[in-house]
LUMRO-826117 format. One record per atom (N, C-alpha, C): x, z, y. Coordinates in steps of 0.02 Angstrom, whole numbers, padded with zeros to 5 digits, always signed. Example, Ala and Ser with C-alpha at 12.3 -4.5 7.8 and 13.67 -1.06 7.14 Angstrom:
+00660+00390-00284/+00615+00390-00225/+00660+00390-00165/+00642+00354-00112/+00684+00357-00053/+00645+00394+00002/
END
This chain:
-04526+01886-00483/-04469+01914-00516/-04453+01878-00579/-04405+01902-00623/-04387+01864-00670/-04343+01810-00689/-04343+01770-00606/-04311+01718-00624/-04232+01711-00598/-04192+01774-00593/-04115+01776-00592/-04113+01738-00532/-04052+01753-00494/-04032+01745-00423/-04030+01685-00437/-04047+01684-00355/-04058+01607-00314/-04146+01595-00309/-04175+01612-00375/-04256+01600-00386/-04274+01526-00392/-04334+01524-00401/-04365+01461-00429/-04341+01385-00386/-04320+01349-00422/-04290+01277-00381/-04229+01268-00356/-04174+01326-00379/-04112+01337-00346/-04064+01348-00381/-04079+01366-00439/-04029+01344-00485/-03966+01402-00479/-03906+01363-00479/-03847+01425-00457/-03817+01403-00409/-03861+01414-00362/-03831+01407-00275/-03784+01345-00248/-03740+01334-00240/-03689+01307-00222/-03642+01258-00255/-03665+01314-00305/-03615+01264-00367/-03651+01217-00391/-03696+01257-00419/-03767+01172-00452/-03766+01147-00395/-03783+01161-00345/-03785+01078-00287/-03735+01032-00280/-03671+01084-00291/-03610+01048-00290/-03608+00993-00341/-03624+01015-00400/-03632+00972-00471/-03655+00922-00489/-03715+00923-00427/-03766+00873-00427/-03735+00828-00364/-03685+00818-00345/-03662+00780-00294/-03597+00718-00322/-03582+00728-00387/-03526+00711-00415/-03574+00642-00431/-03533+00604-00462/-03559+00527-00502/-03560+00562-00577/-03583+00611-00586/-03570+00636-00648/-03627+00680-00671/-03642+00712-00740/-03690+00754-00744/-03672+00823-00740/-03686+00893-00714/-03658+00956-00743/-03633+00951-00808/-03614+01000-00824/-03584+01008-00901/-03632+01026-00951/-03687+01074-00925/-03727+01095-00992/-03776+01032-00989/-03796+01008-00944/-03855+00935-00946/-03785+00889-00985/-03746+00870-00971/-03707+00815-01010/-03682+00827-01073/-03682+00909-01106/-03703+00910-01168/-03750+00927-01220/-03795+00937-01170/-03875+00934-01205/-03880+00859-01201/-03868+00812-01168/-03893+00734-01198/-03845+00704-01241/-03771+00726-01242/-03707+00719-01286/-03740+00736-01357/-03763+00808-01374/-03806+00815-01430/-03863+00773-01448/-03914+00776-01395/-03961+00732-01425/-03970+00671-01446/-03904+00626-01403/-03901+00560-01445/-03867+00539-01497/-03884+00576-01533/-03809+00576-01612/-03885+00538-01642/-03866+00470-01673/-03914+00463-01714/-03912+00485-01784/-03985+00506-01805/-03990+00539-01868/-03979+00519-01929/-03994+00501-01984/-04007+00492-02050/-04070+00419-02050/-04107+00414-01998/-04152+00392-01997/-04142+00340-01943/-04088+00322-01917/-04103+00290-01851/-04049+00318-01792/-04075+00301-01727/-04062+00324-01656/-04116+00383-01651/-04094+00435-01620/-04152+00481-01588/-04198+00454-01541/-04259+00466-01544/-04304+00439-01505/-04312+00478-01453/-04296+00541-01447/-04314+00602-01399/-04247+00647-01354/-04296+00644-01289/-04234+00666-01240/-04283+00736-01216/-04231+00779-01239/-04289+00864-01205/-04244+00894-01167/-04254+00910-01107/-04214+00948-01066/-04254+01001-01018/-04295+01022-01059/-04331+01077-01042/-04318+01147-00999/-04326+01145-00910/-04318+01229-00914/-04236+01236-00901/-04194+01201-00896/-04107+01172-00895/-04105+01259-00840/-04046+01275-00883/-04010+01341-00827/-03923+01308-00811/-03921+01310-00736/-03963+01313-00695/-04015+01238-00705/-04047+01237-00669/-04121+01198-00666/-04063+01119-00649/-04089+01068-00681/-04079+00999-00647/-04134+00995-00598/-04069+00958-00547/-04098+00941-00477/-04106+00852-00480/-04073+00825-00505/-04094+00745-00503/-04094+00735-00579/-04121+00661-00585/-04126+00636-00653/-04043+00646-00688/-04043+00644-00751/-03939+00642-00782/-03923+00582-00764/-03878+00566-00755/-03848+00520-00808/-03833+00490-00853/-03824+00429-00867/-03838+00409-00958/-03884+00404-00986/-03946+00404-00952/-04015+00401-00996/-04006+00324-00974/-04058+00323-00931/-04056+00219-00910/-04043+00212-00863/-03978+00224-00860/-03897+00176-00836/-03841+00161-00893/-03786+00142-00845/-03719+00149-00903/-03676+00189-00859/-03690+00231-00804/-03657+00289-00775/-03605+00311-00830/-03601+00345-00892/-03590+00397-00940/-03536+00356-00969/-03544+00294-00978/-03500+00240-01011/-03534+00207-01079/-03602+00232-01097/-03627+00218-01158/-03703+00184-01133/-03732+00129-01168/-03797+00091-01137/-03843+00120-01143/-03905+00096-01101/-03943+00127-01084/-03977+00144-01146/-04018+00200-01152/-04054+00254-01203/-04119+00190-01227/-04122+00143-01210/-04192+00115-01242/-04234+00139-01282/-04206+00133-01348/-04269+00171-01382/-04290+00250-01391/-04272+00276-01319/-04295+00336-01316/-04388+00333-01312/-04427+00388-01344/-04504+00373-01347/-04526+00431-01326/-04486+00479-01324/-04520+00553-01294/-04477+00583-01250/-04462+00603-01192/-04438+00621-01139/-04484+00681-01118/-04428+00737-01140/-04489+00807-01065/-04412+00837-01040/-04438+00836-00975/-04401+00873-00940/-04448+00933-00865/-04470+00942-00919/-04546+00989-00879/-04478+01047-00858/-04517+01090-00802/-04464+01144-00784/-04412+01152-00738/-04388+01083-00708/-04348+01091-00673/-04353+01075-00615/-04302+01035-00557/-04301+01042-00496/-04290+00980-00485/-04314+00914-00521/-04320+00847-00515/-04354+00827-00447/-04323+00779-00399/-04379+00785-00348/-04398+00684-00336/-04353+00664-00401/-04426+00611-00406/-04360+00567-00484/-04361+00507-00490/-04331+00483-00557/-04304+00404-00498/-04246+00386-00552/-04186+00316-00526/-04230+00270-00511/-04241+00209-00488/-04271+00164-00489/-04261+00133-00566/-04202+00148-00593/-04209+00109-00659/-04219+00167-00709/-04277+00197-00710/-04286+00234-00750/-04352+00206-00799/-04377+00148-00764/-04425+00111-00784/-04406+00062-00829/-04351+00053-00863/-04321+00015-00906/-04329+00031-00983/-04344+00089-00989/-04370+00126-01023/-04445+00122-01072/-04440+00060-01076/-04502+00039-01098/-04522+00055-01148/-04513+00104-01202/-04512+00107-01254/-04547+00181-01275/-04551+00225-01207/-04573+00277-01187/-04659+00272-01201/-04661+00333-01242/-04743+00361-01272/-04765+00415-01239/-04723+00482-01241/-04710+00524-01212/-04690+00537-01152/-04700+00545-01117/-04662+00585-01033/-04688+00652-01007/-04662+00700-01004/-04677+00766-00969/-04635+00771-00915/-04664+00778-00842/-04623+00777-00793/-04654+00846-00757/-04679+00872-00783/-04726+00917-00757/-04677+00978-00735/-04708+01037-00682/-04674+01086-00656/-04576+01059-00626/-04615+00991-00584/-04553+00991-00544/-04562+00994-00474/-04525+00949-00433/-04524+00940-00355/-04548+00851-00340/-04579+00838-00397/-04575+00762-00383/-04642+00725-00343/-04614+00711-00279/-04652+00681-00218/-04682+00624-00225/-04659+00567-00263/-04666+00499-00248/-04691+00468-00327/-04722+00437-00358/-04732+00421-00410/-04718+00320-00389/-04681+00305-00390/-04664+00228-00372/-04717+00168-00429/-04748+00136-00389/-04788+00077-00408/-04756+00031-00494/-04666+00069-00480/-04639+00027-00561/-04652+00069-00616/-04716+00140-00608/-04714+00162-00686/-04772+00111-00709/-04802+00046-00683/-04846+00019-00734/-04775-00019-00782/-04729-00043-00770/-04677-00049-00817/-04677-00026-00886/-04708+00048-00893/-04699+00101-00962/-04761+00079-00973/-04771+00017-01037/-04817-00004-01049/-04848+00005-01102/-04802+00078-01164/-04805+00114-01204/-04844+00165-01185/-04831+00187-01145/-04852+00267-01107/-04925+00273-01147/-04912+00341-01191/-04984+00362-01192/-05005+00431-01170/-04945+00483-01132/-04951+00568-01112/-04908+00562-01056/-04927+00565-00997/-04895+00564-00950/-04906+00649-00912/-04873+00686-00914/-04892+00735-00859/-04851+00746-00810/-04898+00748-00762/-04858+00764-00714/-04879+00830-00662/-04929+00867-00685/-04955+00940-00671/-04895+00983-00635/-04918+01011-00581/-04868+01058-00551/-04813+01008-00525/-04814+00962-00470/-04784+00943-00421/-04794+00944-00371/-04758+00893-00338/-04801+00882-00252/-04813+00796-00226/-04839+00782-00290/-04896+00707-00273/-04950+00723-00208/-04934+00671-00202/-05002+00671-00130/-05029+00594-00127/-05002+00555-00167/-05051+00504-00228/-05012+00463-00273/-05070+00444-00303/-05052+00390-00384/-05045+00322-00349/-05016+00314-00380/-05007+00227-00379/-05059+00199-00415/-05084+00134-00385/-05157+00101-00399/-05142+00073-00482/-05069+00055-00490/-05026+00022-00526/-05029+00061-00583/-05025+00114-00592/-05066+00174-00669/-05086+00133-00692/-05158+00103-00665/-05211+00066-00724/-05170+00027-00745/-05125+00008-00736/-05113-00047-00806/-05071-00025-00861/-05062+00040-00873/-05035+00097-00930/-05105+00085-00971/-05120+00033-01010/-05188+00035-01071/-05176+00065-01119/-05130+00101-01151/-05108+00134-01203/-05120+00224-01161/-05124+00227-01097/-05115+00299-01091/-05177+00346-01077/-05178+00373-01131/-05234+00435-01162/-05241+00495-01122/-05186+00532-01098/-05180+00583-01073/-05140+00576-01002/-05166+00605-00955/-05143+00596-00877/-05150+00665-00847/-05099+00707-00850/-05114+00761-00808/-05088+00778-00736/-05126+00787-00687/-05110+00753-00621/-05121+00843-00583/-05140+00904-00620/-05166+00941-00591/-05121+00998-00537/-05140+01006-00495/-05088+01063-00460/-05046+01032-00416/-05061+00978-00390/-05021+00940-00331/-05064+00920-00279/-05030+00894-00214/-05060+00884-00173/-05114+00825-00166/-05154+00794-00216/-05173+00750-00212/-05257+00763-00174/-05268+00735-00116/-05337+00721-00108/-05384+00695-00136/-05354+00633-00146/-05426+00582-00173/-05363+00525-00227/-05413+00511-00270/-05392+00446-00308/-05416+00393-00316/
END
């Protein structure tokens, strides 16, 4: 209970699927990252949080690392969580992203972990707890900066 019609991974039925079919992002995901990339007083924002999204994101946005949105790719983004939602894996060029310390991918749908996250050669917190891995890529080990690996609550047999 609790979690308002449709339930866990479904977002608002029809319409979020619909939303997620466009070359475009929904409206509340395209202005939660519209906000977060205002750079501050200090710089560019380093951090992309899209935590928990109502309804839930079903694929990665737009505009992080592409030029989908019309604006270049997010590079020096360093902390990324998008724990919570209904992600069921990330772009191939999401690995461009090199600049990434942080990643929370945790409590999604994500199946596949692709051999290009040794790319994130920053990475030091990767979680990915509460998916549906059924294995790591051998290609991890070469993340030497990454401290924290949480792999728990998925289908993984053996590593």
């Amino acid at each position: 209970g609790g979690e308002g019609r449709g339930g866990e991974g479904r977002g608002g039925g029809m319409a979020s699927v619909m939303a997620y079919t466009k070359n475009s992002n929904p409206k509340h995901v395209e202005q939660a990252i519209l906000l977060q990339r205002i750079d501050g007083p200090s710089g560019p924002n380093r951090k992309l949080l899209l935590v928990n999204m109502a309804p839930k994101m079903l694929r990665w946005p737009f505009g992080v690392s592409d030029t989908q949105m019309g604006q270049p790719p997010w590079f020096s983004l360093c902390t990324v969580y998008v724990s919570n939602n209904s992600l069921k894996g990330l772009p191939h060029d999401f690995w461009k992203l090199t600049n990434l310390t942080d990643l929370r991918l945790d409590h999604n749908a994500i199946a596949i972990l692709p051999p290009t996250v040794a790319q994130l050669s920053s990475l030091q917190t990767l979680w990915l707890h509460n998916n549906e891995l059924e294995t790591v890529p051998v290609e991890i080990s070469a993340l030497l900066h990454l401290g924290l690996l949480s792999l728990n609550d998925n289908n993984i047999r053996m590593l």
